[in-house]
Each structure stands twice: as structure tokens, then as C-alpha cells.
BALO-176848 format. One record per residue (C-alpha): residue in three letters; x, y, z. Coordinates in Angstrom, 2 decimals, always signed. Layout:
REM BALO-176848
+-----+---------+---------+---------+
| res |       x |       y |       z |
+-----+---------+---------+---------+
| ALA |       X |       Y |       Z |
...
+-----+---------+---------+---------+
REM end
This chain:
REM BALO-176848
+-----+---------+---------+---------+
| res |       x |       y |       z |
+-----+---------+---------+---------+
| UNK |  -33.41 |  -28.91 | -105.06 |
| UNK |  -34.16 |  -25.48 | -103.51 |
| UNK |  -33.26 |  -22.21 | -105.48 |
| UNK |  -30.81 |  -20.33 | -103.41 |
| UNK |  -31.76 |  -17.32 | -101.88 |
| UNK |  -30.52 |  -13.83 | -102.72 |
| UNK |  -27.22 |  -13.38 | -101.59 |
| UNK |  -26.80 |   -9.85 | -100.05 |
| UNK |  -25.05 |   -6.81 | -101.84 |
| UNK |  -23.37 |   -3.90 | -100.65 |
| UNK |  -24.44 |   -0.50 | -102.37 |
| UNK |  -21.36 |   -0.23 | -104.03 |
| UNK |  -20.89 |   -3.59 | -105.33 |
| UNK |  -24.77 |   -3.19 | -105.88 |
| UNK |  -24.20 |   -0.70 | -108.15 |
| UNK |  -20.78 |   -2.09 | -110.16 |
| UNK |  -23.41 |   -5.36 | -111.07 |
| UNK |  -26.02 |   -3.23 | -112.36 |
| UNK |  -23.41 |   -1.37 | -114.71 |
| UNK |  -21.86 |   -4.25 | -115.27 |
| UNK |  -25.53 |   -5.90 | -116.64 |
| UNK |  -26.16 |   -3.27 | -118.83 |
| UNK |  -23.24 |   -3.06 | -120.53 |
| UNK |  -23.12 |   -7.12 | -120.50 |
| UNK |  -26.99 |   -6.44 | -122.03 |
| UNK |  -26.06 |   -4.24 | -124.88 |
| UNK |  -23.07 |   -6.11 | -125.78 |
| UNK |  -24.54 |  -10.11 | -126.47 |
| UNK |  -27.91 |   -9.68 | -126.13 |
| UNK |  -28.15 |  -12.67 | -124.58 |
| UNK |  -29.82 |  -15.44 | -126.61 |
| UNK |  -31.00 |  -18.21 | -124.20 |
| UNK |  -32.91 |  -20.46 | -127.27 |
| UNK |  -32.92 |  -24.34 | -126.47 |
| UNK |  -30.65 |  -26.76 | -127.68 |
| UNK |  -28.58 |  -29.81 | -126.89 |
| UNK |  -26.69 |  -29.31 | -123.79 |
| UNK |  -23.19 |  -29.19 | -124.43 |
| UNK |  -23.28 |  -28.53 | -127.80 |
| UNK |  -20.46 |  -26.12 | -128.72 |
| UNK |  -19.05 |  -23.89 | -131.55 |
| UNK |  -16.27 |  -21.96 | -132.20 |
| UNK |  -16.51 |  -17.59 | -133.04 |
| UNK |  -13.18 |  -16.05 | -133.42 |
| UNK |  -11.81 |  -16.01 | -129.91 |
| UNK |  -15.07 |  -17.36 | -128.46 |
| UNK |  -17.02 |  -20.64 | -127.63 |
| UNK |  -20.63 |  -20.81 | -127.88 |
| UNK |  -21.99 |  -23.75 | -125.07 |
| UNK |  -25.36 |  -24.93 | -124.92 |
| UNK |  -25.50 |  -25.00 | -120.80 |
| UNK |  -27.13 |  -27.99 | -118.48 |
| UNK |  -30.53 |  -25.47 | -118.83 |
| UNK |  -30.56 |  -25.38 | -122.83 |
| UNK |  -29.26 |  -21.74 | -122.67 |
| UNK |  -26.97 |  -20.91 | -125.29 |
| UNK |  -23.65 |  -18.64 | -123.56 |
| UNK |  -20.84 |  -17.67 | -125.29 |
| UNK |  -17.27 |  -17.93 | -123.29 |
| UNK |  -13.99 |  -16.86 | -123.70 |
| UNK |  -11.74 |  -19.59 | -126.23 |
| UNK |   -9.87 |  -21.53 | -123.05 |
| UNK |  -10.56 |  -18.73 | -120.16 |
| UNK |   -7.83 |  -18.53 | -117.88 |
| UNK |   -9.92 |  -16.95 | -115.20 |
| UNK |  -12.30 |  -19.18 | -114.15 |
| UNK |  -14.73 |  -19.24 | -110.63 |
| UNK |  -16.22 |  -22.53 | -109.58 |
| UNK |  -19.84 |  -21.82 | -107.51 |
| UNK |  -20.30 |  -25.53 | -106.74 |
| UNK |  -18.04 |  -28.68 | -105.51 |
| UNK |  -19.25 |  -30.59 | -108.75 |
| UNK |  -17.67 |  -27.76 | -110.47 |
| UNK |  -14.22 |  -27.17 | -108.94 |
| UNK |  -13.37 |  -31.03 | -108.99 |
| UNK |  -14.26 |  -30.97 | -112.79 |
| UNK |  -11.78 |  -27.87 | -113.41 |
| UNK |   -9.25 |  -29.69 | -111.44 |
| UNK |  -10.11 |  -32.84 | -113.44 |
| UNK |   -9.19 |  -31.09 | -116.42 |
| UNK |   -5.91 |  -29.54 | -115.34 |
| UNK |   -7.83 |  -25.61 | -114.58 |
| UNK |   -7.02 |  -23.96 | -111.01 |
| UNK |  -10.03 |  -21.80 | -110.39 |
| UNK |   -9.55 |  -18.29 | -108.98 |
| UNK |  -12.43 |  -18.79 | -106.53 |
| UNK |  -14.55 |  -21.67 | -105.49 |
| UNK |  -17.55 |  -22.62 | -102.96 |
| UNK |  -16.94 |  -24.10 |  -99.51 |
| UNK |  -18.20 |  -27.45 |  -99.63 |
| UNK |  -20.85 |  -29.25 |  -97.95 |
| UNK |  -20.27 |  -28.72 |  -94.47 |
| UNK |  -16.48 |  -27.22 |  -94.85 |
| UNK |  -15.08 |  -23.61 |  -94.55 |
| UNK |  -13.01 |  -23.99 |  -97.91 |
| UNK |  -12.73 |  -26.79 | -100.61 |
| UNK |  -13.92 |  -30.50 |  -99.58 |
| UNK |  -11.80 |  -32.60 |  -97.88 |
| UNK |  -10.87 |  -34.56 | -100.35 |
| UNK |   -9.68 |  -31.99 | -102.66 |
| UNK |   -8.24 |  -29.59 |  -99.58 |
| UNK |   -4.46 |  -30.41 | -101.07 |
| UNK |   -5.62 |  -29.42 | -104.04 |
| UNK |   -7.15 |  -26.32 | -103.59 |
| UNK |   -6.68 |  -25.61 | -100.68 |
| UNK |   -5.23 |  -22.04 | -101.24 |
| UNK |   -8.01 |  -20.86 | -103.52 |
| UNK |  -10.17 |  -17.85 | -102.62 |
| UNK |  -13.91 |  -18.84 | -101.08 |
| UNK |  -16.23 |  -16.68 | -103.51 |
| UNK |  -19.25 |  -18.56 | -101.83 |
| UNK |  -21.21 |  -21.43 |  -99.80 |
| UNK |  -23.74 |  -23.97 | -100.54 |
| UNK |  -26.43 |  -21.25 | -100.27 |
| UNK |  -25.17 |  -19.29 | -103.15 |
| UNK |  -22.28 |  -17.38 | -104.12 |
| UNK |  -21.13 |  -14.05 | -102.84 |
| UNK |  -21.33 |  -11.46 | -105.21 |
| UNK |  -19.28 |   -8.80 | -104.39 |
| UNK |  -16.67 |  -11.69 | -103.93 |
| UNK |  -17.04 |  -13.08 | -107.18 |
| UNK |  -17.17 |   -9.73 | -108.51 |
| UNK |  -13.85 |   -9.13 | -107.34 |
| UNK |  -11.91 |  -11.87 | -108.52 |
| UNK |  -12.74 |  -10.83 | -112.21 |
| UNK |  -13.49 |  -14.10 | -113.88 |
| UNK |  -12.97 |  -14.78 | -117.51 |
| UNK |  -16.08 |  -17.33 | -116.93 |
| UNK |  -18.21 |  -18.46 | -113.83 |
| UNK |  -19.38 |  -22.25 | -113.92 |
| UNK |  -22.39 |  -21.80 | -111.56 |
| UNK |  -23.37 |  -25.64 | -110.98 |
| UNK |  -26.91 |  -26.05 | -110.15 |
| UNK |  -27.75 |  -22.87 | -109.78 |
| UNK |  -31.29 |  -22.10 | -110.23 |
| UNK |  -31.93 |  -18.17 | -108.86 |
| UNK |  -32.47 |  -16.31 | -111.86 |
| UNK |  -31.89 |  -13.22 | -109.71 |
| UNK |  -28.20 |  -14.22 | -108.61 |
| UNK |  -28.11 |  -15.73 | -112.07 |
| UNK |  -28.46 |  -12.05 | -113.63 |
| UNK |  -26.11 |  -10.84 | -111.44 |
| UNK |  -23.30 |  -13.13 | -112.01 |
| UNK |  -23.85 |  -12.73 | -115.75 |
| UNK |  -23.33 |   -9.14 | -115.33 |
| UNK |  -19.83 |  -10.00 | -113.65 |
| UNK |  -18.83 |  -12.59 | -116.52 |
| UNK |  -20.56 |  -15.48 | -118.94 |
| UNK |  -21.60 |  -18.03 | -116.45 |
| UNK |  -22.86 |  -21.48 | -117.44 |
| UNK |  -24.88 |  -23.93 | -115.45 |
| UNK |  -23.33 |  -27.00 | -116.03 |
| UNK |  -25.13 |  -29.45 | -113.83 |
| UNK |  -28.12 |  -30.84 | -115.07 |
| UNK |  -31.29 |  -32.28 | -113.11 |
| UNK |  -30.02 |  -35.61 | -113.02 |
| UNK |  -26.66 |  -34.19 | -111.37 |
| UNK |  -24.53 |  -36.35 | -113.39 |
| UNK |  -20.80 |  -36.03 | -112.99 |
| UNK |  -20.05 |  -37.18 | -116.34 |
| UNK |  -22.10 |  -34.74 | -118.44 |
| UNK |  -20.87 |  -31.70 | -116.06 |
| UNK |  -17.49 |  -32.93 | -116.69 |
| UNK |  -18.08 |  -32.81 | -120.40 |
| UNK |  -19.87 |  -29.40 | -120.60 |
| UNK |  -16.74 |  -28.03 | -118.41 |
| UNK |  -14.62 |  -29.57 | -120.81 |
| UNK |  -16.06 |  -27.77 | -123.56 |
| UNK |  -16.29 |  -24.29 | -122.00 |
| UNK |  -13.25 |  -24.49 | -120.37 |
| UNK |  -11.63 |  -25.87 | -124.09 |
| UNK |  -10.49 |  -28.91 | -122.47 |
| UNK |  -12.64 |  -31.00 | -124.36 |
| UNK |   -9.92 |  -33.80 | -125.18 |
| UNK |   -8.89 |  -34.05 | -121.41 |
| UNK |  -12.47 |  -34.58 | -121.05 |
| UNK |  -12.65 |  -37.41 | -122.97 |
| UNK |   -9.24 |  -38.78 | -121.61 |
| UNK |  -10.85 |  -38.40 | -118.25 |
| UNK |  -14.03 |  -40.26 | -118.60 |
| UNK |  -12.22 |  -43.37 | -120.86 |
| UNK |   -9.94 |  -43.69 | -118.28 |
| UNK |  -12.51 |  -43.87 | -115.56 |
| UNK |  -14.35 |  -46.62 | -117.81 |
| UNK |  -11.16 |  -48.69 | -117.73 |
| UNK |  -10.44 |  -48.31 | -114.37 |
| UNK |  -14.00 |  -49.39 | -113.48 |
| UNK |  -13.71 |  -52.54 | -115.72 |
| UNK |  -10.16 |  -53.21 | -114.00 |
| UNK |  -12.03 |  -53.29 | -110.27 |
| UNK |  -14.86 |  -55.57 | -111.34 |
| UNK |  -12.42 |  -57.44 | -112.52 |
| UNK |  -10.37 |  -57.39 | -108.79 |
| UNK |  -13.70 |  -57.60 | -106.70 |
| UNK |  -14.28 |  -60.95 | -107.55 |
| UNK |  -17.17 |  -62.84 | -105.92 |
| UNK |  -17.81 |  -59.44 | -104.06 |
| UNK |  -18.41 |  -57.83 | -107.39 |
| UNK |  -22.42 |  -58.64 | -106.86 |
| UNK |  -22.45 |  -57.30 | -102.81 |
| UNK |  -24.87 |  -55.44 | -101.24 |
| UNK |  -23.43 |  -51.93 | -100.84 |
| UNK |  -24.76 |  -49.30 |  -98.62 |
| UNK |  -23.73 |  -45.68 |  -98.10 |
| UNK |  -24.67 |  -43.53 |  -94.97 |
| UNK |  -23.75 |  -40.65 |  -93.67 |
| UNK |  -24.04 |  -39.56 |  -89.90 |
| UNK |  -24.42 |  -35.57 |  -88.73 |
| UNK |  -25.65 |  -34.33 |  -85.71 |
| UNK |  -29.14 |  -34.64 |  -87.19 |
| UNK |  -28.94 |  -37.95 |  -87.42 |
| UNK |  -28.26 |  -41.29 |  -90.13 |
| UNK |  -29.10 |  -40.51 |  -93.68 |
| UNK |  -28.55 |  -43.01 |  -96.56 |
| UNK |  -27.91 |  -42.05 | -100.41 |
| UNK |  -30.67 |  -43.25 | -102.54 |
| UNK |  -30.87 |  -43.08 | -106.61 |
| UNK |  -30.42 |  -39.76 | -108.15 |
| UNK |  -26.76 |  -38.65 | -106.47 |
| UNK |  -22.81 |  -38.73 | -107.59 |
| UNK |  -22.28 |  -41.77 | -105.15 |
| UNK |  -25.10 |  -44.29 | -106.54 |
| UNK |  -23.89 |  -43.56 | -109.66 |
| UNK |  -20.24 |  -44.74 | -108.59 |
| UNK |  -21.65 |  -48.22 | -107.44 |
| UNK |  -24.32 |  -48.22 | -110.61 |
| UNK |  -21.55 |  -48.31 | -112.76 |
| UNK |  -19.98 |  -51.03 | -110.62 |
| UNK |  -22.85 |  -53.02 | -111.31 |
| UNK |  -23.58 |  -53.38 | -106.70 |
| UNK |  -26.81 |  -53.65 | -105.46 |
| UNK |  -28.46 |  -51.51 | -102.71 |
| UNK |  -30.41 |  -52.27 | -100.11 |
| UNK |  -33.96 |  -51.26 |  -99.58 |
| UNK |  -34.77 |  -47.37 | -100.14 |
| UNK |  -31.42 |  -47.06 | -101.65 |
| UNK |  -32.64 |  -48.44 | -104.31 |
| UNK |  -35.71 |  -45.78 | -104.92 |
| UNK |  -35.08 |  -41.70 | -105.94 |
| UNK |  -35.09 |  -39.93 | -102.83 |
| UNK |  -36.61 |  -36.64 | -102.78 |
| UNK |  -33.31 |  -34.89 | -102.06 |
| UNK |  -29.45 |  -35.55 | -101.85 |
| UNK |  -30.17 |  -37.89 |  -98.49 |
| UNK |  -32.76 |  -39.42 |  -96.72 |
| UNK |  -32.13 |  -39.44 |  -93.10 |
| UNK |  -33.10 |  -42.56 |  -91.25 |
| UNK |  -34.10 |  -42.76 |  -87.02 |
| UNK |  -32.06 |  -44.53 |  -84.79 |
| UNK |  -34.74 |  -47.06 |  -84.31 |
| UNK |  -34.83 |  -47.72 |  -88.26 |
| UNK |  -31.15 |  -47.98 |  -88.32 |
| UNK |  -30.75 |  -51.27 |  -89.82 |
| UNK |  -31.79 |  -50.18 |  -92.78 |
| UNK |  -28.30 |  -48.64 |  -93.99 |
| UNK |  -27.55 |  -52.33 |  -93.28 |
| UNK |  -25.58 |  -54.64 |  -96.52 |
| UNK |  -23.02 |  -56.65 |  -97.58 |
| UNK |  -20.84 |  -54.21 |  -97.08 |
| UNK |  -21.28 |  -50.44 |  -94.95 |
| UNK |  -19.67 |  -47.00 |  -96.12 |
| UNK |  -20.37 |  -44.81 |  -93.97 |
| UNK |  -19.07 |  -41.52 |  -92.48 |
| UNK |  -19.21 |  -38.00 |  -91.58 |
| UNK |  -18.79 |  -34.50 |  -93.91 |
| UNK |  -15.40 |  -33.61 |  -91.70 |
| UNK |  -13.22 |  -36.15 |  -89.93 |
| UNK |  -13.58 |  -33.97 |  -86.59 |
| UNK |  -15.76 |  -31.26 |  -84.70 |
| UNK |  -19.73 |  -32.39 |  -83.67 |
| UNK |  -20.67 |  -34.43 |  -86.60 |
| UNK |  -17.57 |  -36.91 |  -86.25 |
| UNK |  -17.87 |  -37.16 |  -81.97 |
| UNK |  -21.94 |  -38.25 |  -81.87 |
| UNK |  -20.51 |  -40.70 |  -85.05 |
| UNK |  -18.28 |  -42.25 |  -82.10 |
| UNK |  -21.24 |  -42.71 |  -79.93 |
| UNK |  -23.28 |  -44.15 |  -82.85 |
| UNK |  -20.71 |  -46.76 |  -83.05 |
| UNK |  -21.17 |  -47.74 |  -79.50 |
| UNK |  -25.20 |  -48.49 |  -79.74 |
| UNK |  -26.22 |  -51.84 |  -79.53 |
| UNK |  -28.31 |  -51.49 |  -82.67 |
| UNK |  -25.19 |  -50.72 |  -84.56 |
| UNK |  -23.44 |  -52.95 |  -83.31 |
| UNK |  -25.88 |  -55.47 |  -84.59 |
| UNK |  -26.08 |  -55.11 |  -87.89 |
| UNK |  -24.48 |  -57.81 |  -90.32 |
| UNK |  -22.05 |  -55.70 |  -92.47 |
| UNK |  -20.73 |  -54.51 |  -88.53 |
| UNK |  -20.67 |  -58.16 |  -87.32 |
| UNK |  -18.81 |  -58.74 |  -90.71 |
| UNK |  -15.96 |  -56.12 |  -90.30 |
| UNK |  -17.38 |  -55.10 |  -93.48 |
| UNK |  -18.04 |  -51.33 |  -92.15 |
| UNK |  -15.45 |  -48.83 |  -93.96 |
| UNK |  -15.82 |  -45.23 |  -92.48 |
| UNK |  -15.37 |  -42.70 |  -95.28 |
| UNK |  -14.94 |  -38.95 |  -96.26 |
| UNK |  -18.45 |  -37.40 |  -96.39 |
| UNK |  -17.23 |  -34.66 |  -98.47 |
| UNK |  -15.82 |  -37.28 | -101.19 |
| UNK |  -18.55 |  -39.94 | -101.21 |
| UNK |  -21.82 |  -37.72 |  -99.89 |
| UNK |  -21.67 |  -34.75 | -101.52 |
| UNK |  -22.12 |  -33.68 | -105.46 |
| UNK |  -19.08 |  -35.37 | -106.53 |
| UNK |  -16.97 |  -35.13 | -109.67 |
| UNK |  -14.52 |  -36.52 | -111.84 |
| UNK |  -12.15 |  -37.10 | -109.24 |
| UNK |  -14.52 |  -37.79 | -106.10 |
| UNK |  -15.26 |  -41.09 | -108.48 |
| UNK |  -11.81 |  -42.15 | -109.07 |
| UNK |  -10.79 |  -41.58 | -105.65 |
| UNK |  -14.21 |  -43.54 | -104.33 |
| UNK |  -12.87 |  -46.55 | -106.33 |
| UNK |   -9.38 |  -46.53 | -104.90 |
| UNK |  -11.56 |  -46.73 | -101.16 |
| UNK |  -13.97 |  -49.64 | -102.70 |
| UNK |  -10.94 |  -51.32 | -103.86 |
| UNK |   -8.65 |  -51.17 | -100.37 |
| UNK |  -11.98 |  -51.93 |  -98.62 |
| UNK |  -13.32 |  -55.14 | -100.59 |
| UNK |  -10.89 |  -56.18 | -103.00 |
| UNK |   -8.21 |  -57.54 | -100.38 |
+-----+---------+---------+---------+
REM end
């Protein structure tokens, strides 16, 4: 995953983060040792958190402030019963993902997928900043100036340890748990409802104006049907070398399965027209999960994108309407 390029600064605002830094400096001195991630322990009105990186921050006792610099991150507060003050446009949105628009739909944009804006985040005066997968040590420094930010998604990008880690710096570590036991159960209950279907192909696409990509290993949504216990077909079975690998026209029967999920990151505008046209191409129109009716068009931002606590529970609500009938 790229690092995130330097987010641009106004003189002013410039000049608040470097005060800000030093006084943040002098105050914790910052000890950044290794250590289990997650790990936490209580000091007085604080929480020490071992972060997704192995650096050791120490956060309010359950901040009431809280920005969320990645999707990952603002469906885990949300998860957990926490209304940011700020968030991240999603993938290919102006505000929140789709999926969690009714949700948060009113909360301040502090950022986009590129990185956060500073003087933005700056000026929502968080208690704590859960910076997802941030890896810019630069903006990293600066948003630590601002407030105690943790990285809470890890290299492997999985949901359930980010939800965990937010649990625990957020000191929601028992809705945490509730969360993630009653995702197990409602996985076991859909095996259970799938039936003969419960060993299907499944393959997940997603169509932009660049073109088909598929999800291989290594993302939110493989995870989903990993846990299922589906197989994937070809590639989608191998670690792609970032969040999608796109796929030509000519190649296209290679998002081909059982059963199809495929969609775009917004339900209209460019992306979601030239996925109408794809429909119309022969060499769609020829593959088996098509010929099957076994093609379920999805939300992009839900089933493509980072993901979260509720991303997954709302993905097996889709599975179930699509292939448990």
C-alpha cells in the first residue's frame, strides 16, 4: 500500500501543529517500544494501546472526541456505539460510504483516501485520532501534535483485529467482544441456511471506468467468504499485489463462479453507466454464473472497499437474500 503524500498546510495552521508538537513532545515523550498490538493498560484517566505498528500511545480513558482517517475506522466506531466528529470520504464517495451514509451521513469530512486534512482535523479538536493504515510518518507527526492517534489497521488489514484495537482505545472493549461473537454466530447460522450452496464458487468484481477488477486474498471481502468456508475462482484465490486486480475485457471470464457479486463504488454517475454497457457484451453475457441468474450486483463501497465490523454483517444479510432462497 502506498504512503500518502503530504497533505498541504496553511501557514497558520502550519504553525498551530508545530506548537502543538512541541508541547505534545515535552509532555509524553513519546515512547514508540514494540509490543503486542492491542495490548492495553490502564493510568489514572488514561489507556496505554499497543497500536497495529507496535507503537505504544497513550489515549484518553473512553474519549468522547474521536476522528476516524479511514472507512475501516469509522465503521468500527460505529460498530461500537462511538459517532466520530470527523471521518474520511470513502473510496470513491464525497462523504461516508454508501453503506454507512444513514449513519453518518452528517459527520464532518476531515479527509480522503489520500490522507487526511490537517488543518481540518486540527479543527475539530479530537480527544483521539484512529488513523487506519496510515503510513506517512510526516502526516503521522502532525496529527500527533493535534491529539494521540493510533494506527489501528495492521498489514494484513483485518477487520477483526482493528475492531478490537478500537475497542480498546475507544474503552469499548466488551462491545468489542459482543460484536465479533455475534458475527461468529451469525456466520454459523448462514452456513447452516446455504445448504448445498454452502461449498459454491464465489466471485467478487468490481467495475469502474477503468475497467473489471476482482478481489483476491489479502482484503475485508475474502475474508467475509473465508470465514464462510466458499471457494474462489482462479486468481482470487492468490494475494494480489494491492486491494484489486483489474482484469481486460477479453479476460473477463475470469470473475466467472458459481455465483457473481459484482458492482460499482456508487450506484450512479460514470462508474455505474459503462457497468450498464458491460452488462450488454456478449462476453458477459456468457459467462455461467450470468446464464445461471446467479449474478447479484452489489455496493462497491460495502463489499470492495476496507470494510469493517458492519460492512461484514451487512455482506452476509446480501449472501443470504442472494443464495440462501
Amino acid at each position: 500500500m502506498p504512503t500518502h503524500s503530504l497533505p498541504r498546510v496553511r501557514p497558520a495552521a502550519a504553525a498551530a501543529v508545530t506548537t502543538a508538537l512541541a508541547l505534545a513532545l515535552t509532555a509524553c515523550g513519546g515512547d514508540e517500544s514494540g509490543g503486542g498490538s492491542g495490548k492495553a493498560k490502564t493510568d489514572g484517566g488514561k489507556i496505554t494501546v499497543t497500536d497495529a505498528t507496535g507503537s505504544k500511545v497513550d489515549v484518553p480513558a473512553g474519549p468522547a472526541k474521536v476522528v476516524a482517517l479511514s472507512e475501516m475506522d469509522l465503521d468500527s466506531a460505529l460498530a461500537l456505539g462511538v459517532e466520530p466528529i470527523g471521518l474520511t470520504a470513502g473510496r470513491g464517495q464525497k462523504g461516508a460510504p454508501g453503506y454507512l451514509a444513514g449513519r453518518a451521513g452528517d459527520i464532518p469530512v476531515v479527509g480522503a483516501v489520500t490522507g487526511p486534512d490537517i488543518e481540518k482535523v486540527l479543527r475539530a479538536k479530537p480527544d483521539v485520532i484512529l488513523a487506519g493504515q496510515l503510513a506517512d510518518q510526516k502526516v503521522l507527526q502532525q496529527l500527533k501534535a493535534v491529539a494521540p492517534t493510533v494506527v489501528t489497521i495492521g498489514k494484513d488489514k483485518d477487520w477483526k483485529k482493528a475492531l478490537d484495537l478500537t475497542g480498546r482505545v475507544l474503552g469499548k472493549q466488551n462491545e468489542a467482544k459482543s460484536f465479533l461473537a455475534g458475527y461468529d454466530t451469525k456466520v454459523a447460522d448462514l452456513k447452516k441456511k446455504l445448504g448445498p450452496q454452502a461449498g459454491a464458487t464465489v466471485s467478487v468484481a468490481r467495475y469502474s471506468a477503468k475497467g473489471t477488477a476482482v478481489m483476491q486474498q489479502g482484503v475485508f471481502i475474502s475474508d467475509v467468504l473465508k470465514d464462510l468456508g466458499f471457494k474462489r475462482p482462479g486468481v482470487q484465490n492468490d494475494r494480489g499485489q494491492g486491494h484489486s486486480t483489474p482484469i481486460s475485457d477479453e479476460d473477463i471470464k475470469q470473475i466467472d463462479g458459481d455465483w457473481l457479486f459484482i458492482g460499482t463504488l456508487a450506484a450512479k454517475g460514470k462508474d455505474a453507466d459503462l457497468f450498464a454497457e458491460l452488462k450488454t457484451k456478449p462476453a458477459y453475457r456468457r459467462l455461467g454464473a450470468v446464464r445461471d441468474g446467479h449474478v447479484t450486483e452489489i455496493d462497491g463501497s460495502k463489499w470492495t472497499s476496507l470494510g469493517g465490523g458492519l460492512a461484514a454483517v451487512s455482506v452476509l444479510n446480501d449472501i443470504q437474500k442472494a443464495m440462501a432462497k
